[in-house]
C-alpha positions in Angstrom: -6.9 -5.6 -15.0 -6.2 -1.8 -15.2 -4.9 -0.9 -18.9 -4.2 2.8 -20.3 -2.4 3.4 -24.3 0.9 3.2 -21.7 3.0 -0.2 -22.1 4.4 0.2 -18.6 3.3 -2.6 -16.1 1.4 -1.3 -12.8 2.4 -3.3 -9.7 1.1 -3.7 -6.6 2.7 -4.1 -3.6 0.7 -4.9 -0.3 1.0 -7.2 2.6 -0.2 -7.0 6.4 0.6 -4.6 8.6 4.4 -5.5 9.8 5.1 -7.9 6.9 8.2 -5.3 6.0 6.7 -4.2 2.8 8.4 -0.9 3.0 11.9 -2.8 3.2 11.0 -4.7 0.2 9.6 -1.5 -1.5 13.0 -0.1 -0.8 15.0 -3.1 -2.5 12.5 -2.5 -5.8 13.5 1.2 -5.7 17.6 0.4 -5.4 17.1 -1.7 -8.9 15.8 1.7 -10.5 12.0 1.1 -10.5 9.9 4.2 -9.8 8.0 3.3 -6.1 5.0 5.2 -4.7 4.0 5.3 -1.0 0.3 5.3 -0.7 0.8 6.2 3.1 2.7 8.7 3.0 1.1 10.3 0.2 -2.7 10.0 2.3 -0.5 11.6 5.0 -0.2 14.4 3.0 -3.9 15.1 2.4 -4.4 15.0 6.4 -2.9 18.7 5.7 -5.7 19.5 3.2 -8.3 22.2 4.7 -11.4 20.1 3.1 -9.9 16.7 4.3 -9.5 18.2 8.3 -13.1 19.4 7.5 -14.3 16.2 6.7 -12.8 14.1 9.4 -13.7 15.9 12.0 -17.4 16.4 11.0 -16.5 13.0 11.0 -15.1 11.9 14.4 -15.1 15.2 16.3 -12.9 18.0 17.1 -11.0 15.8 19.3 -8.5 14.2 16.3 -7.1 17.8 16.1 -3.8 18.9 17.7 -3.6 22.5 19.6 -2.1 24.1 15.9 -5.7 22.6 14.3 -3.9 19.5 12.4 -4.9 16.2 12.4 -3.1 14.0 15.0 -2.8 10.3 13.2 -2.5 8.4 16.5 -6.0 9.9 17.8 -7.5 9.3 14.4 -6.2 5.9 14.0 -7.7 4.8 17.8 -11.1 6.5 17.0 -11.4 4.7 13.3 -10.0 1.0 13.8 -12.7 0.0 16.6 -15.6 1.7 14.2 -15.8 0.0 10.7 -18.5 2.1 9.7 -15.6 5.2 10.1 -13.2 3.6 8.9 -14.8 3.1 5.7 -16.2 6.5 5.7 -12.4 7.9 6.3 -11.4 5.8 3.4 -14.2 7.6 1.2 -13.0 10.8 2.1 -8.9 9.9 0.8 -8.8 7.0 -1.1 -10.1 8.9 -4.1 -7.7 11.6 -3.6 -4.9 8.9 -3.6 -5.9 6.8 -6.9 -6.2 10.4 -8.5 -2.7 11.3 -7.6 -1.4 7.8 -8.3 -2.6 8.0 -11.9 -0.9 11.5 -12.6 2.3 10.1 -11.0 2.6 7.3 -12.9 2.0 9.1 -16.2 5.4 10.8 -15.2 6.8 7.6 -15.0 5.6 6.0 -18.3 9.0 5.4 -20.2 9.6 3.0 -16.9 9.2 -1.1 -17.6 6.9 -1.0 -14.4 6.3 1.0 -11.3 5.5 -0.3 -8.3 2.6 1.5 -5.6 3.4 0.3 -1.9 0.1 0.4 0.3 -1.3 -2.1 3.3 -5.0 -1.9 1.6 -4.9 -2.5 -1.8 -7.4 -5.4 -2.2 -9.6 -3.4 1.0 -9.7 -0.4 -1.1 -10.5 -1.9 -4.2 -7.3 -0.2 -5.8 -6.3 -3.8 -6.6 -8.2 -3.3 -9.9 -5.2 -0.7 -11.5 -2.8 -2.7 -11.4 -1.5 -5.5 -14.0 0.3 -7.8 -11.3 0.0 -7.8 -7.3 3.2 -9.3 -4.6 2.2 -9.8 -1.4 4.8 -9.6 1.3 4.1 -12.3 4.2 5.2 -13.0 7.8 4.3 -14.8 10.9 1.2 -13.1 13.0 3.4 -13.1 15.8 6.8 -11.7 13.8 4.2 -9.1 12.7 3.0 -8.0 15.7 6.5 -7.9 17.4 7.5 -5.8 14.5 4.6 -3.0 14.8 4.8 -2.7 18.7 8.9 -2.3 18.4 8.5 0.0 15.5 5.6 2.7 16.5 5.3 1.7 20.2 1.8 0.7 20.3 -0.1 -1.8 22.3 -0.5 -4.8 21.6 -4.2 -4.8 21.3 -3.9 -2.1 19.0 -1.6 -3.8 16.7 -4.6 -6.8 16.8 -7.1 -4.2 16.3 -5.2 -3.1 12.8 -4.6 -6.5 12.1 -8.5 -7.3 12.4 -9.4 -4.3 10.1 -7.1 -6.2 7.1 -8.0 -9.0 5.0 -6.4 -12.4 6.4 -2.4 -13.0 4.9 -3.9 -16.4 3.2 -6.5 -14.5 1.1 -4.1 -11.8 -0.2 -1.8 -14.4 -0.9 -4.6 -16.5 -2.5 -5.1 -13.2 -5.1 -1.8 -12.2 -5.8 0.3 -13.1 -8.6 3.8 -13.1 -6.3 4.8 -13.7 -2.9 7.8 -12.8 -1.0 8.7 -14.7 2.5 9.8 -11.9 4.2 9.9 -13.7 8.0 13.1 -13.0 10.0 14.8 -16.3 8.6 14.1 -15.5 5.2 15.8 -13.9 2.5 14.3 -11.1 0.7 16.7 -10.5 -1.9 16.9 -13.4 -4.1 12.9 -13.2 -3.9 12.7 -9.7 -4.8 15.2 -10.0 -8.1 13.5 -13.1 -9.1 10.7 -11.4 -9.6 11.9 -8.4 -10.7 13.3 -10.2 -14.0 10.5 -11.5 -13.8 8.5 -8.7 -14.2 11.0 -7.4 -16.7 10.0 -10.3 -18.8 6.4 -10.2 -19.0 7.2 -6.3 -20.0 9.5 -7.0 -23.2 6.6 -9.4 -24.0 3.6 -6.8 -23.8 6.3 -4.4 -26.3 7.0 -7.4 -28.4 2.5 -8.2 -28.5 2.6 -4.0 -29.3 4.7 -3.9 -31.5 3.6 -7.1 -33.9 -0.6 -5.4 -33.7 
């Protein structure tokens, strides 16, 4: 796993899209842990003049709204049917993401852990810089529901995300923690069990430090 001269614990936090992990992201950031969005921060480079020039030599001038900016919706429908795209839209703001990642959790180094929130961690390989992984689970069907309520899009389209994901069982199969996050679970006593946790496997890294 990912290791720097920092004793601060890098967690991911991933699950399919719809499994709620931005509610549970939330819950991690009430207890006073440092959170990073990988979405919203990738949104942010859709604003970048070299990024616009590379997606649409990419996929055409057609992603681009009347003011010249990327419209997400026409991107997203272009990109999840063509995994050859895809991948190549990854290339262009994955990087981008793991290098501002890094400089933000340098600011954060006097925290126990942080946590980075994203839907693609083990797609995007990012699952190697971090120390411990949760996956957030729910029902295909509760998932779906969630994403068609939430964004109003089709349900095909949902599928079409869904499809362009590793499976739940693998993610869950590769991470160190789980949290049932279905609409007849509780989130709360899952999320402070592991945050304590977390907090113990911490004071034991200091203690391993300190004793070198």
């Amino acid at each position: 796993m990912y290791s720097d001269s920092s004793l601060m614990l890098k967690i991911g936090l991933t699950g399919s899209i719809g499994s709620g992990k931005s509610t549970i992201a939330s819950l991690f950031r009430v207890l006073g842990i440092p959170v990073y969005i990988a979405d919203i921060e990738a949104k942010k480079f859709l604003e970048d003049p070299d990024v616009i020039m590379r997606i649409t030599a990419l996929t055409g001038n057609e992603v681009l709204t009347p003011e010249g900016e990327i419209d997400r919706r026409v991107l997203a429908a272009k990109v999840f049917g063509d995994p050859e795209k895809l991948q190549e839209l990854n290339s262009i703001i994955h990087p981008r993401v793991r290098k501002h990642f890094t400089h933000w959790a340098e600011m954060h180094q006097h925290s126990p852990y942080i946590v980075q929130e994203s839907a693609i961690i083990f797609e995007s390989g990012f699952y190697t810089m971090f120390d411990l992984i949760i996956v957030v689970s729910a029902p295909e069907e509760e998932r779906i529901n969630r994403v068609m309520l939430r964004d109003g899009f089709k349900r095909e389209e949902v599928i079409s995300r869904i499809e362009n994901q590793w499976p739940e069982y693998l993610k869950i199969e590769k991470a160190n923690f789980e949290i049932k996050n279905s609409d007849t679970d509780m989130a709360i006593p899952q999320v402070l069990r592991i945050h304590k946790e977390i907090l113990k496997i911490s004071e034991t890294r200091s203690e391993q430090e300190w004793k070198k």
